[in-house]
C-alpha positions in Angstrom: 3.6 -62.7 -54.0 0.9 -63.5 -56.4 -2.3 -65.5 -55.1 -3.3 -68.0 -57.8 -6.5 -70.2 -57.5 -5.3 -73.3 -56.0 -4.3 -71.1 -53.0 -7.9 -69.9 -51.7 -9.9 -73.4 -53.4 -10.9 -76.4 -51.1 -13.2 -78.8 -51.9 -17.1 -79.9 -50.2 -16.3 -83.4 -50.4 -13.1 -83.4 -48.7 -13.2 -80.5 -46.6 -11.0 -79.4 -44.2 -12.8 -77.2 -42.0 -9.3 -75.7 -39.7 -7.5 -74.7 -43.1 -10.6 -74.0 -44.6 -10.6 -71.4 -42.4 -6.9 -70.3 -41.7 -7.3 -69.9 -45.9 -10.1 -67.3 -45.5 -8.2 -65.5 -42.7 -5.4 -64.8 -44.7 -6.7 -64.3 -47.8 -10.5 -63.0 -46.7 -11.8 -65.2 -49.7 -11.9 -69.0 -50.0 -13.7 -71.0 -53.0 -15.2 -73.9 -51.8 -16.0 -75.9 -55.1 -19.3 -78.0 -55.2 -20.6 -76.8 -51.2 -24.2 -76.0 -52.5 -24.5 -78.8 -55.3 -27.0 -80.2 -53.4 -29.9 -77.4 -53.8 -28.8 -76.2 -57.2 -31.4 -77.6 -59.1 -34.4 -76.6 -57.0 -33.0 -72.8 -56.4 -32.6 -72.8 -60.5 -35.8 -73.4 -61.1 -37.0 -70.8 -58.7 -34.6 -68.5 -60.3 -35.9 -68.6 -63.6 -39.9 -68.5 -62.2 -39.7 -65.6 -60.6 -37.5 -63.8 -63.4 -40.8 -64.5 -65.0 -42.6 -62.8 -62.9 -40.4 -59.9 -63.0 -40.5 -59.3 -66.3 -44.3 -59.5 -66.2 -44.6 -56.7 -63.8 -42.3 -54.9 -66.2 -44.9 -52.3 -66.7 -45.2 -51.7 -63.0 -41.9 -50.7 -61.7 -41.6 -47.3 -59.9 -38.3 -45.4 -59.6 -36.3 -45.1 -56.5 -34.1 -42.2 -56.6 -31.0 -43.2 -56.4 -30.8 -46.9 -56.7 -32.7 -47.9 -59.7 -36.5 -49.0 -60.0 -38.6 -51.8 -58.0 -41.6 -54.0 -59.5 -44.7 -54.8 -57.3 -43.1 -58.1 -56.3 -39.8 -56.4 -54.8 -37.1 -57.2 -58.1 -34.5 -54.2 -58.2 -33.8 -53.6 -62.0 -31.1 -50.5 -63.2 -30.7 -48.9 -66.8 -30.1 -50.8 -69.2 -27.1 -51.0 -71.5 -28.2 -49.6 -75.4 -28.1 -52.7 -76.9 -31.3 -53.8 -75.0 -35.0 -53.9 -76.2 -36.5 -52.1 -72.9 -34.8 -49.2 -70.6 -34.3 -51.6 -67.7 -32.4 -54.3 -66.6 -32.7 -56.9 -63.8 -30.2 -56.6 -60.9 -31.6 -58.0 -57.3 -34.5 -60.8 -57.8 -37.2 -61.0 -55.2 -35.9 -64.4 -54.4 -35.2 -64.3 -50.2 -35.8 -66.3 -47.4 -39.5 -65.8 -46.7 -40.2 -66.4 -50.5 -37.7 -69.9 -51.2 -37.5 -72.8 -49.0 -35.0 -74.3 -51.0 -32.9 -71.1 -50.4 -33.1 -71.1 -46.7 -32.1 -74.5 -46.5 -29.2 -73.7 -48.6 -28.1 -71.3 -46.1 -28.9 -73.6 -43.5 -25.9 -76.5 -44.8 -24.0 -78.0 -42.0 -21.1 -77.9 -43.9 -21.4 -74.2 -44.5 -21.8 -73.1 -41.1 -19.3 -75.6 -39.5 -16.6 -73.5 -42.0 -18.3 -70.0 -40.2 -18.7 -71.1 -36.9 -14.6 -71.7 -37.4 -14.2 -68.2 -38.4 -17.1 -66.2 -36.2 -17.4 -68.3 -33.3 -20.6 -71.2 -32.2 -22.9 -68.2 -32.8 -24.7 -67.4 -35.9 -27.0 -65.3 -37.0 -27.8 -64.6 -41.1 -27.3 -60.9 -41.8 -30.7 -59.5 -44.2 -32.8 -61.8 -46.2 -30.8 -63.1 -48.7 -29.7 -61.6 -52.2 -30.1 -63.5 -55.6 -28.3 -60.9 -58.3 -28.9 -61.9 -61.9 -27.1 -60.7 -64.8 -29.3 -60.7 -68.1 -27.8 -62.0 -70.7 -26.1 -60.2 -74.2 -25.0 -57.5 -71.8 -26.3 -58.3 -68.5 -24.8 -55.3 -65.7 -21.3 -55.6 -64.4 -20.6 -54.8 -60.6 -17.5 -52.5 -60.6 -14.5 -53.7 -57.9 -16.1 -52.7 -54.0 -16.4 -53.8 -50.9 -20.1 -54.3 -49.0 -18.7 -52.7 -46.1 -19.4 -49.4 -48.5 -22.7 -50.8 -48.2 -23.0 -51.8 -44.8 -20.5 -51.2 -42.6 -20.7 -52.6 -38.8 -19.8 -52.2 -35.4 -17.1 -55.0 -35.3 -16.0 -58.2 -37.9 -19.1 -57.6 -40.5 -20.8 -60.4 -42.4 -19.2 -63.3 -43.9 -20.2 -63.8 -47.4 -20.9 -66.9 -49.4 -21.7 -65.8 -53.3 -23.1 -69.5 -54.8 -22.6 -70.0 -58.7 -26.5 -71.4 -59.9 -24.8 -71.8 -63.2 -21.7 -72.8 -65.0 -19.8 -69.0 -64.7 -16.5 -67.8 -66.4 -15.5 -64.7 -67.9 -17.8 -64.7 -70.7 -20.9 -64.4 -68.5 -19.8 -62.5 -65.5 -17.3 -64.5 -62.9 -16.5 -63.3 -59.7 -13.1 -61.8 -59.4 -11.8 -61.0 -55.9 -8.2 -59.3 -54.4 -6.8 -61.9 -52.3 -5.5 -59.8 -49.0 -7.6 -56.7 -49.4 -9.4 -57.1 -46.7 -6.8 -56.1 -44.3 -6.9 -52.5 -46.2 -9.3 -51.2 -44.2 -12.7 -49.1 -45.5 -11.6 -47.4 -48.7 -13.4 -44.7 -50.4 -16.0 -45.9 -52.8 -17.8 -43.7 -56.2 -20.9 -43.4 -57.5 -21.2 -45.7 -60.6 -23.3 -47.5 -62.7 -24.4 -50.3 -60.4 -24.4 -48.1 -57.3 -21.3 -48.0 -54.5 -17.4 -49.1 -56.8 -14.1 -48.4 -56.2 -12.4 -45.6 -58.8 -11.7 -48.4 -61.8 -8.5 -45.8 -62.5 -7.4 -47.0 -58.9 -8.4 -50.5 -58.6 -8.7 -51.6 -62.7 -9.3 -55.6 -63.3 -6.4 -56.3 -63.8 -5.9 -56.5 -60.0 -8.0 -58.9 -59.6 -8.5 -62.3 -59.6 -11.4 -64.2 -61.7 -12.8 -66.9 -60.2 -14.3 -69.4 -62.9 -16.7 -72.6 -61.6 -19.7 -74.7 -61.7 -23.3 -74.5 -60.6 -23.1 -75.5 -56.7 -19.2 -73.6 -56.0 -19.0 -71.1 -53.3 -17.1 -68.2 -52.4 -16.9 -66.8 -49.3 -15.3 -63.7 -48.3 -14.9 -60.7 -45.8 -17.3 -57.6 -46.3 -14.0 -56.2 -46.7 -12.6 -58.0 -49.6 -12.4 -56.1 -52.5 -15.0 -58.2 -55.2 -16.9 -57.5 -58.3 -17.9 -58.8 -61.9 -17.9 -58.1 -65.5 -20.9 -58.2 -67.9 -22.6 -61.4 -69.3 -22.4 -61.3 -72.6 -23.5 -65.2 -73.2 -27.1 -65.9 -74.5 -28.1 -67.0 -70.8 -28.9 -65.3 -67.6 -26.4 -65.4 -65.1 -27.5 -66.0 -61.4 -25.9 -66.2 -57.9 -27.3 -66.6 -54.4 -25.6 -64.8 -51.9 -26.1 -65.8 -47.7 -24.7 -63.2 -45.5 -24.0 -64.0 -42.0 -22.2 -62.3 -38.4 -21.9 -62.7 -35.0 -25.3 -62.0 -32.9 -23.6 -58.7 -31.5 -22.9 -57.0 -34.5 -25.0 -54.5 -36.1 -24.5 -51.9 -38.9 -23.3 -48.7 -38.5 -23.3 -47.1 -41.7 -25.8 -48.1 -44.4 -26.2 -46.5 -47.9 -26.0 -46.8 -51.5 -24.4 -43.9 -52.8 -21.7 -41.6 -52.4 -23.3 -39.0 -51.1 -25.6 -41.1 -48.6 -22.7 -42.7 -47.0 -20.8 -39.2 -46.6 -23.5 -38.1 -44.4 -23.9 -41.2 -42.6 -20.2 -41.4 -41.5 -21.1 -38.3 -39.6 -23.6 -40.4 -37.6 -21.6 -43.9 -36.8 -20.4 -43.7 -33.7 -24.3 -42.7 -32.6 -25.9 -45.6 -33.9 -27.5 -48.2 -31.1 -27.9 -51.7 -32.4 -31.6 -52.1 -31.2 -33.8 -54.1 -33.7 -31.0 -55.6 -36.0 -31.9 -59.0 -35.1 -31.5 -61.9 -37.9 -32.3 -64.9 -37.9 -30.3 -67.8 -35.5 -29.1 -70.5 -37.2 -26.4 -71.8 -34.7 -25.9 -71.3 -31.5 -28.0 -68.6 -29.1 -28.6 -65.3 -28.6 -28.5 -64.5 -25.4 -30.8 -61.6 -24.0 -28.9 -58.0 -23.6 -30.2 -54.6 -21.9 -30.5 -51.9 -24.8 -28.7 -49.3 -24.5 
């Protein structure tokens, strides 16, 4: 059966929170056009500051082995494709939490958390800091097919994922394309590539995906599972997205790395690892206090 669209989309201002959900089960993706409309214009203009900023401390980055190079103010940048003017390219903004108001309160929408308390249960907790990636434009990095769980595997369900749109996005400048149903494959084994953690393209090519084109203020949520990833931007603009993370208070990762060889020797580990100070922050419901073990 082939999963179109119109079966994974809802929309903010008539949503259905019950088949909201039941969509996302089934499917481990939903698109929930217009959600984050509301903060769109505030986080966009924060966006595009502290890209300024980035590129300012150009100069300044220092390499991380492995992952790419970081600027004083904590922007993740990787090669750059040859048709560039510098060696570098933005990937991960320093746009978080502690840094944007209008961020946090964008991860904070009733609405939002109503549809993940459906799927996760009345407790909440957000899973890291928050991640803005930003493509460049004229070439901007694509994100090969992967799951996060490559990235971050946990102890039980794993985050739930809302990737926001800050601008108009289609497959000129880098949509989202997801495989409806993949996560129910299980953890499959990822490859080095050129944005870190993919899937072998020979394996899992586009064309088994699904793009999702939208406007500034759509979500998509999906499983840590669910096989996701974009193309380059090759418009004259950057292309941003905001990306919330959240799980159930319990939960706690297992494996974390960012490259092949990383996450071999961490497998080794898993079933060693305590939860201990993996605490995010609550943003529904309560964590109640447990004896470490």
């Amino acid at each position: 059966m082939t999963i179109t669209i119109s079966d994974i989309e809802v929309f903010a201002e008539s949503l259905d929170v019950a088949r909201a959900a039941t969509i996302y089960q089934e499917h481990g993706c939903l698109v929930v056009r217009g959600l984050m409309k509301p903060y769109i214009k505030a986080i966009a203009q924060e966006v595009e500051l502290v890209a300024d900023t980035a590129r300012s401390l150009y100069a300044e980055a220092k390499e991380v082995p492995g992952i790419g190079w970081t600027t004083p103010d904590g922007t993740l940048w990787i090669k750059a494709p040859g048709n560039y003017d510098r060696d570098k390219q933005i990937m991960v903004l320093a746009l978080r939490y502690t840094t944007s108001g209008a961020f946090l309160q964008s991860a904070l929408d009733k609405h939002a958390l109503d549809l993940v308390e459906a799927v996760l249960g009345p407790n909440i907790e957000l899973f890291l800091d928050g991640q803005c990636l930003y493509k460049e434009p004229v070439g901007g990095h694509p994100k090969n097919l992967h799951q996060d769980s490559a990235y971050f595997e946990h102890r039980y369900d794993g985050p739930m994922a809302s990737l926001n749109y800050v601008v108009d996005t289609d497959l000129v400048n880098g949509a989202l394309h997801v495989v409806p149903g993949s996560h129910k494959l299980g953890q499959l084994t990822h490859i080095d590539t050129f944005s870190h953690l993919g899937l072998d393209p020979d394996e899992w090519p586009w064309e088994r995906s699904l793009p999702i084109c939208g406007k500034a203020g759509d979500a998509i949520f999906f499983n840590y599972r669910c096989i996701h990833g974009s193309k380059e931007n090759h418009s004259e603009k950057p292309r941003p997205v905001f990306i919330h993370r959240y799980r159930r208070p319990d939960d706690y990762v297992t494996i974390s790395a960012a490259t092949a060889a990383a996450r071999e020797e961490a497998e080794k580990h898993a079933a060693e690892v305590k939860k201990q100070n993996q605490q995010g922050l609550m943003v529904r419901g309560i964590r109640l206090w447990e004896p470490q073990a």
